[in-house]
C-alpha positions, 0 to 999 in steps of 0.5 A: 500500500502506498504512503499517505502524504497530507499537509501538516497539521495532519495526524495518522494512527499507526498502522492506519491510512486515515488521517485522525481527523476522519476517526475523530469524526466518526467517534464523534458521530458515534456519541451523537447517535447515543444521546439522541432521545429514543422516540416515543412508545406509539400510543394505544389509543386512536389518534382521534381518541387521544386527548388534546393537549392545551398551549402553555400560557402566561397568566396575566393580572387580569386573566380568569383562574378557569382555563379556555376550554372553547380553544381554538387554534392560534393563526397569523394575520392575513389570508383572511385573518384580520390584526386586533386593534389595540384598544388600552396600551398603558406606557411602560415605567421607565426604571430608576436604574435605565434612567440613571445610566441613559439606556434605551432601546427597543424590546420586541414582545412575542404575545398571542392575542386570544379570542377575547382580546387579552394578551398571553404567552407575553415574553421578550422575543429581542431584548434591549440587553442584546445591544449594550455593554456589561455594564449596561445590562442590569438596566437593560433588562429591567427595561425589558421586564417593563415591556413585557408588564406593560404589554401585558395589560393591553386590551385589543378588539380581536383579530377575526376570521369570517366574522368570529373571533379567533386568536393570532400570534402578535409581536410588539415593539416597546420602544424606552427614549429618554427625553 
């Protein structure tokens, strides 16, 4: 058998023509293959007979304690699905602490607005954090807090489909300026 030539860095095992690089990457691919999860055990029940499993939710201050049991799935404006309508939008309370270090930004809040116009599952999608310093990032981040409490007492008119209420996925951009 002919010698393997390879430009350095390039490392054999002896008595091996492959470069180590190759059995680095099926080792490698072995131990990825091992803690890959194993799927599910198949259900014994029929798919239609199987019950329907409720979207985890952030509770608001304003939420009712009884969950929707009426759900209906959550859809994306347009194709026939009208945006909601903000009709209560409180501005968020600018921290001590961002106004006393100057930081301002804009935090984009991911919601799903439901049937009954309320918003839930409010969370920061692009938090100001992300675009300062170290030093800055306390502040920053209680910026974001604020969005997500403020966002979280909005009211809108429901988006609709065919004349019916029906809840859709919104993002919201809070926007902190020091004047």
């Amino acid at each position: 058998m002919g010698e393997m030539h390879c430009t350095p860095p390039c490392y054999h095992f002896p008595d091996s023509p492959r470069p180590l690089m190759t059995h680095l990457f099926i080792l490698w691919l072995a131990l990825f293959a091992a803690q890959a999860p194993t799927p599910a055990a198949p259900s014994t029940q029929p798919p239609a007979a199987q019950p329907a499993q409720p979207a985890p939710t952030t509770p608001t201050d304003h939420a009712s304690p009884t969950p929707n049991t009426n759900a209906s799935p959550t859809l994306k404006v347009g194709g026939g699905v009208t945006a909601p309508k903000i009709l209560y939008q409180p501005e968020p309370q600018f921290s001590k602490l961002a106004r006393k270090q100057k930081v301002s930004g804009v935090a984009t809040v991911s919601i799903i607005v439901d049937t009954e116009g309320n918003p839930r599952n409010v969370h920061i999608i692009r938090s100001i954090a992300d675009s300062v310093d170290k030093k800055h990032q306390a502040a920053a981040v209680s910026l974001d807090q604020a969005a997500v409490d403020a966002v979280k007492q909005y009211k809108f008119k429901p988006a609709m489909q065919d004349g019916k209420p029906v809840a859709v996925y919104l993002n919201v951009e809070v926007n902190f300026q020091i004047n």
